[in-house]
N, C-alpha and C positions, 0 to 999 in steps of 0.2 A: 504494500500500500504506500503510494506518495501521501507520506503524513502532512508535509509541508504545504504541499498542493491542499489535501481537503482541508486544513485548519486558514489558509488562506481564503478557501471558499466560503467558511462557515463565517469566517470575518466580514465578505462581501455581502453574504448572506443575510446577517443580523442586521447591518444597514440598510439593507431592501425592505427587511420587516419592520426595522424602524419606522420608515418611511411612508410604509402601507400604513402602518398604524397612523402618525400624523395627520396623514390627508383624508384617512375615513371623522378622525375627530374634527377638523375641519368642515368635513362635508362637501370633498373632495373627490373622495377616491370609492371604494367597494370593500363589503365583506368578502367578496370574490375577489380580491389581490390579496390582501389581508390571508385568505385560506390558502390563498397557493403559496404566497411566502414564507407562512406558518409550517408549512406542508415540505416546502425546500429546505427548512432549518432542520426540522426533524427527522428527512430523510438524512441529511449529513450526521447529526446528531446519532443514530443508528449505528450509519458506518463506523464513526469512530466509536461507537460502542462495542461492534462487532470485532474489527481490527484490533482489541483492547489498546487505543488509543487516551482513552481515559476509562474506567472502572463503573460499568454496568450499577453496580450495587450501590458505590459511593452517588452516580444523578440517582439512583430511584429514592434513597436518602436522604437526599439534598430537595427532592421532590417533594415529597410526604410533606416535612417542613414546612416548606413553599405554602404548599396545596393548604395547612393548617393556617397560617399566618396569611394569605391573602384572602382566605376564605372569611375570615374575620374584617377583613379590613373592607372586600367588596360584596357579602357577601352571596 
């Protein structure tokens, strides 16, 4: 696996999602960019799961977490 390439991608990645995000709060853009950028970050997201590029166990962990404290926050 080119680590350096997919951690590059997931970089560009995050910024498209950014971005989606933005211009739907604007009233700009779609839930339909929004999902497919969502969609592009978590296929990357996968790979390097797969690849043990980062540790399956430690995102689903890190997850869980997450999933508690935004749940609260938005809920």
């Amino acid at each position: 696996m080119n680590k350096v390439g997919a951690l590059q991608h997931l970089s560009s990645e995050g910024g498209e999602l950014a971005q989606a995000a933005i211009k739907l709060i604007q009233g700009k853009g779609s839930r339909k960019l929004l999902e497919q950028e969502l969609g592009d970050v978590f296929a990357l997201a996968e790979l390097l799961m797969e690849h043990n590029v980062v540790r399956s166990e430690k995102v689903h962990d890190r997850k869980l977490v997450k999933l508690k404290n935004y749940g609260r926050m938005y809920g």
